[in-house]
N, C-alpha and C positions, 0 to 999 in steps of 0.2 A: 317910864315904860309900863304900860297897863298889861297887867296879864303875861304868862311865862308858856312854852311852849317844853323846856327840859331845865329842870334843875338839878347840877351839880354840887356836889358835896365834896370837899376836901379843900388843903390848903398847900400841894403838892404841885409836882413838875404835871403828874397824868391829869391830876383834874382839870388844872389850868389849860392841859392839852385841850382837852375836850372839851372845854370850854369853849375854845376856838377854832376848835375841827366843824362843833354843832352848828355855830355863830357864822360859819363861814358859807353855811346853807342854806341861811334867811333865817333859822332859828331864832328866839330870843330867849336869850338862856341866862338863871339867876345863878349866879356863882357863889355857892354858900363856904365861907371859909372865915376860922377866926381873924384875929385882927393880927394889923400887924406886929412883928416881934420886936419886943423892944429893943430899945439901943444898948442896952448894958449888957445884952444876951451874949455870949460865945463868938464866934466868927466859925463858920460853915467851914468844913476843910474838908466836907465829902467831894469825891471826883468820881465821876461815873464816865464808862466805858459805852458807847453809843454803837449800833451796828449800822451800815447802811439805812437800813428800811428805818431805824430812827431819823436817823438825819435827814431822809426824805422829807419825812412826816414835819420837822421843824422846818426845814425849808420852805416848804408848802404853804405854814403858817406863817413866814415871815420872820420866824423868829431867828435862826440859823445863822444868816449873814447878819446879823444883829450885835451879835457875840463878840466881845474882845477880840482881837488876835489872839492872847495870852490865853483867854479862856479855855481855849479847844486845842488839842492837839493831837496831830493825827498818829494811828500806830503802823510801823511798817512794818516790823517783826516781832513774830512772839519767841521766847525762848522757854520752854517749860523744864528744867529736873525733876526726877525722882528721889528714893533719895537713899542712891548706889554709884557709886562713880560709873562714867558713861551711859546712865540711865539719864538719854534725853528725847527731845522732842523740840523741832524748831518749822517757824511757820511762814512764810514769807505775801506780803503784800502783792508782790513781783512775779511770784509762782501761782499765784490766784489771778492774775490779771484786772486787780482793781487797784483805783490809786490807793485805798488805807482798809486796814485790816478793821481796826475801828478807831475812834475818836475818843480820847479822853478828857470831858469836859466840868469844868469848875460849876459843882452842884449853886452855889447861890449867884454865881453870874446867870446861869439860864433859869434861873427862877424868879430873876429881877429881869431882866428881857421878858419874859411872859408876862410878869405883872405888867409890867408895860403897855404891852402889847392888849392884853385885856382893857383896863382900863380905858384905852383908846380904840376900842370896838364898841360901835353905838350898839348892839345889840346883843352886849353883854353888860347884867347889871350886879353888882357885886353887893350882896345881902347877909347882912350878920344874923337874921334869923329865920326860918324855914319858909318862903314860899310855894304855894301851891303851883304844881304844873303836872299836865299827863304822864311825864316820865321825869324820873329820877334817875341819876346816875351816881353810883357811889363808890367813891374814889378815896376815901378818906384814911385808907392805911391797914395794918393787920390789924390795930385792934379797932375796927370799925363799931361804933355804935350803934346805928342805923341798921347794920347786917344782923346786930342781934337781937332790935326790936322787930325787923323782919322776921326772926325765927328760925333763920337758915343757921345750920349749925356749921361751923369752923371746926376740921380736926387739923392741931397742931401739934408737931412733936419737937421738942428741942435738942438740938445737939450737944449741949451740957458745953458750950462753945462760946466767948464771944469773941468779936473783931474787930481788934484795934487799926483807926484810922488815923492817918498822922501826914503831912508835908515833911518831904523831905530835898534836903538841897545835896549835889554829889560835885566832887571836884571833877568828874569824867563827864563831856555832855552825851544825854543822851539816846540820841540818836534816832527817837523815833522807836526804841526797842521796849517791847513788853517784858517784864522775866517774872517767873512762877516757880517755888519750889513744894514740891509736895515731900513733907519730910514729918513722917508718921510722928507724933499726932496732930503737928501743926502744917497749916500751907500760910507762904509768906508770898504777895504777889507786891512788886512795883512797877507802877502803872507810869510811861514817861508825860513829863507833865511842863509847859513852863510860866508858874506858879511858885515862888516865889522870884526864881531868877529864870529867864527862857534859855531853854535847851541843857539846862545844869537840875530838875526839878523833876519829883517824882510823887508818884500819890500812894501811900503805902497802903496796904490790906495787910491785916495779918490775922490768921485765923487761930485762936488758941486755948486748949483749954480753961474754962472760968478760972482755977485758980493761981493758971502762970498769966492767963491775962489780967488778973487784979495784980498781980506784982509787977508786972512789964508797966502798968498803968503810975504806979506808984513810984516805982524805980528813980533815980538819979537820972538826969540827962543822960549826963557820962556815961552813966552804966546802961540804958536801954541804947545809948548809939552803941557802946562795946558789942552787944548783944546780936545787934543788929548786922552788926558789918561783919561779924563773925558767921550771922545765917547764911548771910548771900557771899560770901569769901572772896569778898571786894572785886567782883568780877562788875557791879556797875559803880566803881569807884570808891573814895571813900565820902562814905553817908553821914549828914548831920542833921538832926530836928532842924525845924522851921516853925515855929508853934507850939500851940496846945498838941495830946492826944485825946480822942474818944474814942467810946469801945457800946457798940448794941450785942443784943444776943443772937445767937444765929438760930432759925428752925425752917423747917419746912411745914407746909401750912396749906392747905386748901379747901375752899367752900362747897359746901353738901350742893348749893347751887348758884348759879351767876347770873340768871335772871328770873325772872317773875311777869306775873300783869305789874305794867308802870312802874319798873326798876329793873337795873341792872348793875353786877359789882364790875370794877375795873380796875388792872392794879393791884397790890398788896393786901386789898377788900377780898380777893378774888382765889390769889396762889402768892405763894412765898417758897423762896430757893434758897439754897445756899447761894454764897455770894463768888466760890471759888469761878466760876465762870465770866461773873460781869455780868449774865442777863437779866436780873431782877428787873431794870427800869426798861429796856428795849424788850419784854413780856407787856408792860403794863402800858408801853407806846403802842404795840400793836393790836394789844384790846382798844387801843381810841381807833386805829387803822380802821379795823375791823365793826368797831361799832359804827363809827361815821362813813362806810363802804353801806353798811346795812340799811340806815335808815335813808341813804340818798338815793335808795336802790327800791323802795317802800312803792307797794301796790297806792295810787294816789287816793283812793277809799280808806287807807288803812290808819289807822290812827295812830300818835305814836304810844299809844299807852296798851297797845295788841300783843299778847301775850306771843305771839306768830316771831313778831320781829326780835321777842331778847328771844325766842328757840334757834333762830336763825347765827343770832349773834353766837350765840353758844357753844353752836356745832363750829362755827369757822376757827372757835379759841380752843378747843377741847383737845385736841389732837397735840397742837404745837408747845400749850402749858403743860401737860401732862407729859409730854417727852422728856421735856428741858429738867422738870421734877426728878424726873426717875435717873436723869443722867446726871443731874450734881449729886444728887442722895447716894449714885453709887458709886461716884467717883471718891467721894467723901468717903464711904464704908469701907471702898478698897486699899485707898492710902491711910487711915484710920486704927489700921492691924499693925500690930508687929509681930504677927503670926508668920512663920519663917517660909515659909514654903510661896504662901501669896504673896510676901513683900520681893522673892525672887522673881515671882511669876509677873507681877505689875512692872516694875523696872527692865523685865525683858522685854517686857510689852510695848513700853515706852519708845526703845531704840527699835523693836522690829517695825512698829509705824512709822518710825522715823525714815525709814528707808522704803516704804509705798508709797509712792506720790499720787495717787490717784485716790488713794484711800485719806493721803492727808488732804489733797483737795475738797473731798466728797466732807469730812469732817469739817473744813473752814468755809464749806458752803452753808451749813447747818447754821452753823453760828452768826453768819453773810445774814438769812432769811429769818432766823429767831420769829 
């Protein structure tokens, strides 16, 4: 392939996106990402939560129907606590009017369906060192390199947090239900999952101080499954590891700016959440939405390296990332306290929404559109 039209940067689900969003446009686009990971490495036990508009976006590229069965699993109810007896909150699939609330899909199956899928797009070339092209697209993570040879400053603050990920198998199957506890100063979420065994399998999150998360990390089987089924008070059964654990740090995080002349950031390059939501990757799906909406949409004089087209991009992302920000950063601060008076006032909160429907709808639509 002589000559590039957009090079991306990363070795993630987004850049890979856009790699194939771009390509899908007659683009020819250099895919810069290191090599592959060796064989001795870990096994991937991340599972991400997909919204609609992500699964659109995979469908479109073909990659979607591609997927295991086992891979994706769809969610039909959420159950959320706080953490008061009868402090709840529950969501339904059925009361939205769509078939799945979201999808829970196995991080290294749709990361090997994209590669796939790339490599078998002639007008994607996969390049281990920088090619020249009009635009760059950079996708390469929160600590992007690229973003700080650009100059654009990242303010990051961290939540003194990290979260432990882990597969877990239950004797209860389960059923297609999300469950979430917010329980000052940690939140425990399991995602339903079926991964190692189908319909008995769940994807753990759990959010926790750094240094009950280096003990949780350390701990005895035995004693972090004690720990564990003790959180969730075996209401999804009794819980056993399936695996390794990992644990990353949690912050929130965003770029002084996300485009320029002949670049733009996408993805985690871009804005960083907390994770209590699940929106981190369906954020950094819909900066590909968004950017591959803008440039198919491009005055035909305009080049793609026109400073016009990342302001464009910019305004359509700026509104939707900055919401999603401000409501895990407060949702987090608010279960966060065990200041007596808030932690009454959030767990009332929790049951009085529980019983607005229109109000719970208007919230599961946010999250539907992310």
């Amino acid at each position: 392939m002589n000559g590039f039209d957009v090079r991306v940067l990363g070795c993630g689900i987004v850049s890979r996106c856009a790699a194939l969003a771009l390509a899908s446009q007659g683009l020819r686009v250099a895919l810069q990402a290191r090599p592959a990971t060796a064989a001795s490495a870990p096994p991937d036990i991340r599972a991400y939560a997909l919204n609609p508009c992500s699964v659109a976006l995979l469908a479109g590229l073909k990659a979607w129907d591609t997927l295991p069965a086992d891979a994706r699993t769809a969610v039909h109810d959420m159950k959320v606590s706080g953490d008061a007896p009868g402090a709840a909150i529950e969501f339904s699939a059925f009361a939205q009017s769509v078939s799945a609330l979201a999808w829970i899909v196995d991080a290294a199956a749709l990361e090997a369906v994209l590669d796939s899928a790339a490599g078998f797009t002639p007008l994607i070339a996969l390049q281990a060192e920088p090619a020249p092209a009009p635009l760059t697209v950079v996708a390469e993570g929160k600590a992007s390199a690229l973003r700080d040879q650009l100059g654009v400053g990242f303010e990051r603050h961290g939540y003194g947090q990290r979260a432990i990920a882990a597969r877990l198998v239950s004797d209860r199957p389960h059923l297609g239900v999300a469950r979430q506890w917010f329980r000052s100063p940690d939140i425990l979420a399991l995602l339903p999952f079926d991964r190692p065994l189908s319909g008995h399998s769940h994807g753990l999150v759990w959010s926790l101080p750094d240094a009950e998360a280096e003990r949780w990390l350390a701990a005895p089987v035995g004693e972090f499954e004690a720990a564990l089924n003790e959180a969730t008070g075996g209401v999804a059964g009794q819980l056993r590891l399936s695996g390794e654990r990992a644990a990353w740090p949690l912050a929130i995080g965003r770029a002084a700016a996300v485009s320029g002349p002949g670049w733009v950031l996408l993805g985690d390059a871009a804005h960083v959440v907390h994770p209590l939501a699940g929106q981190g990757l369906n954020l950094g799906l819909a900066d590909v939405a968004a950017l591959s909406e803008v440039l198919a949409g491009r005055e035909s004089w305009r080049g793609l390296d026109d400073a016009t087209l990342g302001r464009r991009y910019a305004r359509r992302r700026a509104a939707a990332t900055w919401a999603m920000a401000q409501a895990t950063d407060g949702l987090w601060r608010l279960f966060s306290t065990d200041q007596p008076l808030l932690r009454e006032l959030r767990n009332r909160g929790l049951g009085l929404v529980n019983q607005i429907a229109p109000l719970k709808r208007w919230i599961v639509g946010r999250a539907l559109d992310a």
